[in-house]
TITITOR-121783 format. One record per residue (C-alpha): residue in one letter; residue number from 1; x, z, y. Coordinates in nm, 2 decimals, m for minus. Last residue first. Example, Ala and Ser with C-alpha at 12.3 -4.5 7.8 and 13.67 -1.06 7.14 Angstrom:
TITITOR-121783
+------+-----+--------+--------+--------+
: code : pos :     px :     pz :     py :
+------+-----+--------+--------+--------+
:    S :   2 :   1.37 :   0.71 :  m0.11 :
:    A :   1 :   1.23 :   0.78 :  m0.45 :
+------+-----+--------+--------+--------+
//
This chain:
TITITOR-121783
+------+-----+--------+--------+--------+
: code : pos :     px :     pz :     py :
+------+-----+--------+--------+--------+
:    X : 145 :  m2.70 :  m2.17 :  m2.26 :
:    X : 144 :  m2.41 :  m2.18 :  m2.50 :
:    X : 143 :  m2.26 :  m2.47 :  m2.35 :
:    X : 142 :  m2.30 :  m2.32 :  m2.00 :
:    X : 141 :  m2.15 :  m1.98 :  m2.10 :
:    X : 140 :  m1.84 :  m2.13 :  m2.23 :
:    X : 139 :  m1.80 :  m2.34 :  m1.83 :
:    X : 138 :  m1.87 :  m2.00 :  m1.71 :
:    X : 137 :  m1.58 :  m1.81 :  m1.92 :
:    X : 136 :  m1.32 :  m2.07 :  m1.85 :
:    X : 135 :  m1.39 :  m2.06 :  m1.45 :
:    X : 134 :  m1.32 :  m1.67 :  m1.51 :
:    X : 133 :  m1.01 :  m1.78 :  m1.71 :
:    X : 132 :  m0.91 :  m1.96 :  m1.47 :
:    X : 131 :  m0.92 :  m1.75 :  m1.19 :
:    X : 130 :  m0.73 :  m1.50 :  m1.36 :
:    X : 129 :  m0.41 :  m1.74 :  m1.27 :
:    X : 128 :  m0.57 :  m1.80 :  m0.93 :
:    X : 127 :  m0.58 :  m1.48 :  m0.82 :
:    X : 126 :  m0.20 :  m1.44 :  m0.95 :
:    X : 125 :  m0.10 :  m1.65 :  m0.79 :
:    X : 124 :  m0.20 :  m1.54 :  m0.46 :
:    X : 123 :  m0.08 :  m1.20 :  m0.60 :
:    X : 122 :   0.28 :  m1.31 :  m0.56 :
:    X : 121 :   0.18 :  m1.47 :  m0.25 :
:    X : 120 :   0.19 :  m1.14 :  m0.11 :
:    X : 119 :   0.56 :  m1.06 :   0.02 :
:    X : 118 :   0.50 :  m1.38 :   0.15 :
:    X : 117 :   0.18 :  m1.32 :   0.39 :
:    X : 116 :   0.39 :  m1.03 :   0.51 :
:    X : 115 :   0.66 :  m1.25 :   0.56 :
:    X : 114 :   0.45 :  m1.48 :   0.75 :
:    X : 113 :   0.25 :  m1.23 :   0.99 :
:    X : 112 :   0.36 :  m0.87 :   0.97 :
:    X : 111 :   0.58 :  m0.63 :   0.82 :
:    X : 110 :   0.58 :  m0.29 :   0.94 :
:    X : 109 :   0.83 :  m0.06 :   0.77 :
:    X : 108 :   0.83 :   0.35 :   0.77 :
:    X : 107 :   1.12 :   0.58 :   0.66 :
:    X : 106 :   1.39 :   0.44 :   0.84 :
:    X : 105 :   1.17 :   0.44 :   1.14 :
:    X : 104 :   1.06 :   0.73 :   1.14 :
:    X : 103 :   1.20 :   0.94 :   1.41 :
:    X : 102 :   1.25 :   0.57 :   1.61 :
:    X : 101 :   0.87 :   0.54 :   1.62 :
:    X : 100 :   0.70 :   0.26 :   1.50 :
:    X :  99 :   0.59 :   0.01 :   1.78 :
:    X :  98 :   0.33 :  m0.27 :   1.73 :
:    X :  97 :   0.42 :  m0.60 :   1.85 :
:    X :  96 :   0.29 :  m0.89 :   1.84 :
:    X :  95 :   0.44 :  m1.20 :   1.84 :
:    X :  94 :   0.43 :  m1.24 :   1.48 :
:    X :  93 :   0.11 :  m1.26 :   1.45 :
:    X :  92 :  m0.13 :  m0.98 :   1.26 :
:    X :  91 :  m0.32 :  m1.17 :   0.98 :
:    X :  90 :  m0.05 :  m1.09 :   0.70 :
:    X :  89 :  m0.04 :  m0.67 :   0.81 :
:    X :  88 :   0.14 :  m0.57 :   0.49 :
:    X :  87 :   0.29 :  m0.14 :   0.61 :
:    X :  86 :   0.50 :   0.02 :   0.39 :
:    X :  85 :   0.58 :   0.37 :   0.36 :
:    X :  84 :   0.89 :   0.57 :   0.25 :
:    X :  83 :   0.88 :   0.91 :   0.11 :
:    X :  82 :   1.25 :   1.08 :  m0.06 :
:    X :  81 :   1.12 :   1.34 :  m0.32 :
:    X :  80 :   1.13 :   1.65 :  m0.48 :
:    X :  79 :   1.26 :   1.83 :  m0.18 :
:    X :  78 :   1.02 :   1.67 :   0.09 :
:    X :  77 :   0.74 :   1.77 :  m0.16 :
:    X :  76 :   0.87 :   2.16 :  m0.17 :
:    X :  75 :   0.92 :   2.18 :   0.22 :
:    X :  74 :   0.58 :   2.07 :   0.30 :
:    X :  73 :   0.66 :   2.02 :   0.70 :
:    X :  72 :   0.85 :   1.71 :   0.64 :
:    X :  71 :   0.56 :   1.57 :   0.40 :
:    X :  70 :   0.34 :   1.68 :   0.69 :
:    X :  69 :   0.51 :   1.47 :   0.96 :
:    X :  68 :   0.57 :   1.14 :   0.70 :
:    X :  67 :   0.17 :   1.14 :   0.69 :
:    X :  66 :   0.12 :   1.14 :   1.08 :
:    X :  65 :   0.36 :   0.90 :   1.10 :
:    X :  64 :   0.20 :   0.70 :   0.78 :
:    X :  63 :  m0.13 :   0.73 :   0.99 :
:    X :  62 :  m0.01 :   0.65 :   1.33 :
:    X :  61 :   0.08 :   0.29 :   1.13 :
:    X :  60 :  m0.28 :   0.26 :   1.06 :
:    X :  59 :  m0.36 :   0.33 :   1.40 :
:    X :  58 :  m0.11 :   0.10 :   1.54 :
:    X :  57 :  m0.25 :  m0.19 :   1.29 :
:    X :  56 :  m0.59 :  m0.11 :   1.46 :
:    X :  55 :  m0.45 :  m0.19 :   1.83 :
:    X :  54 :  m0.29 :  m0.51 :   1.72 :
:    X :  53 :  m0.59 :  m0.64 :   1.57 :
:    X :  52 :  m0.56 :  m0.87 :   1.29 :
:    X :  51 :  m0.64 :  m0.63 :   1.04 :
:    X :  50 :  m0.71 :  m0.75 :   0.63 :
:    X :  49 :  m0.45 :  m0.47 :   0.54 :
:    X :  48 :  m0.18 :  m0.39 :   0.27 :
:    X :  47 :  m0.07 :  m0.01 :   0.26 :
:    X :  46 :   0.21 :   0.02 :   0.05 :
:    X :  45 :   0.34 :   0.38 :   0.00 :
:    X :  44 :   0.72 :   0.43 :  m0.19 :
:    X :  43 :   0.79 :   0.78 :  m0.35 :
:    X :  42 :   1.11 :   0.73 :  m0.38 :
:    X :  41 :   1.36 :   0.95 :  m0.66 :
:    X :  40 :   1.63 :   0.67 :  m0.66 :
:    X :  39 :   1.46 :   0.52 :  m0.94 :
:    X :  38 :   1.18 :   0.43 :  m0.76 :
:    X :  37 :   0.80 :   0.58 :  m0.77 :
:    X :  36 :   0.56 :   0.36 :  m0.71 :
:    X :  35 :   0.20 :   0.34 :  m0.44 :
:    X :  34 :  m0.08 :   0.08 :  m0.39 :
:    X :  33 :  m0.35 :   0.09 :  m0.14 :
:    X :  32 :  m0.22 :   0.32 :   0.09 :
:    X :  31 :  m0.32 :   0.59 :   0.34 :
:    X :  30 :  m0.65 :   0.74 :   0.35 :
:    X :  29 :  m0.81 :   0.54 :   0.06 :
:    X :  28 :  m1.17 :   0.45 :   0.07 :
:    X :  27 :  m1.40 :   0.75 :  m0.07 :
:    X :  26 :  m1.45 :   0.77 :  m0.42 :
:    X :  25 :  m1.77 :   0.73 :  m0.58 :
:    X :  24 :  m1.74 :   0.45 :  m0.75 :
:    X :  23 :  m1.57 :   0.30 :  m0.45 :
:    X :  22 :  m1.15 :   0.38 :  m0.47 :
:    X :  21 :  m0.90 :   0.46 :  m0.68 :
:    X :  20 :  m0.53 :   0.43 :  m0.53 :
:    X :  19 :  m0.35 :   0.15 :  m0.75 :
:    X :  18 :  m0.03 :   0.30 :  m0.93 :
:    X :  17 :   0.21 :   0.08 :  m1.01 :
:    X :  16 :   0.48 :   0.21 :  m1.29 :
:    X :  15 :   0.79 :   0.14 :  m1.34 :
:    X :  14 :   0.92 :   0.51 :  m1.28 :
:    X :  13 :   0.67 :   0.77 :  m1.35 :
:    X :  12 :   0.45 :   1.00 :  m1.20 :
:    X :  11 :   0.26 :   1.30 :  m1.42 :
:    X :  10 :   0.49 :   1.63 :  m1.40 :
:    X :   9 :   0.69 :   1.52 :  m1.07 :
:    X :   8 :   0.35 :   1.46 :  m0.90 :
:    X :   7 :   0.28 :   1.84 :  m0.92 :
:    X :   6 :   0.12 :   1.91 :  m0.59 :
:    X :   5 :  m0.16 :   1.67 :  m0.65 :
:    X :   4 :  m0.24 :   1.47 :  m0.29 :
:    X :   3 :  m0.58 :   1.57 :  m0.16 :
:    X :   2 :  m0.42 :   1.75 :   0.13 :
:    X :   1 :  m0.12 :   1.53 :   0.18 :
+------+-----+--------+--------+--------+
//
């Protein structure tokens, strides 16, 4: 909440996904990779992650509890705003089980496994979509050349 800009009412905008910089300069995200506001006045987090490890998917979870705590305590962005986070874990199996706390529960979602790795095949596609055109652009090169 620290680096987060105080007026997000004056710059965010519905329809939109915003991608959180990082590299370049920038240090990896804190908290989520991708973020949108709803119409319903939501500030919604998504935090997709590579982990497979039940005890680093906890911590990242910590993160958004620790998150939704100073949100709560910054009276002014918990006015503007409902917060929800989610968390993509596709290589954590569905048999194990990390625990979000009941306090937040409604406000942050796990989802792990298969319907993680579904909420995602969206951008599968479209890796493979750009794909093409990257395969398109060497095979041009090579005539050139």
């Amino acid at each position: 909440a620290k680096n987060l800009k105080r007026n997000l009412k004056d710059w965010l905008r519905r329809d939109t996904l915003y991608l959180v910089q990082e590299g370049n300069g920038y240090n990896t995200h804190y908290l989520c990779d991708i973020f949108f506001l709803t119409k319903n006045r939501e500030i919604v987090l998504v935090d997709v992650t590579g982990l497979d490890n039940v005890d680093k998917v906890t911590k990242k979870v910590n993160n958004h509890v620790g998150f939704m705590g100073e949100i709560a305590g910054n009276e002014k962005m918990a006015q503007e705003f409902e917060w929800r986070s989610v968390v993509l874990a596709p290589g954590l199996k569905g048999e194990d089980i990390v625990e979000v706390p009941k306090e937040v529960g409604k406000n942050i979602r796990l989802i792990q496994g298969r319907a993680a790795r579904e909420y995602l095949r969206g951008l599968q596609q479209m890796y493979r979509y750009t794909r093409q055109f990257e395969d398109e652009e060497d095979e041009e090169g090579k005539e050139d050349g």
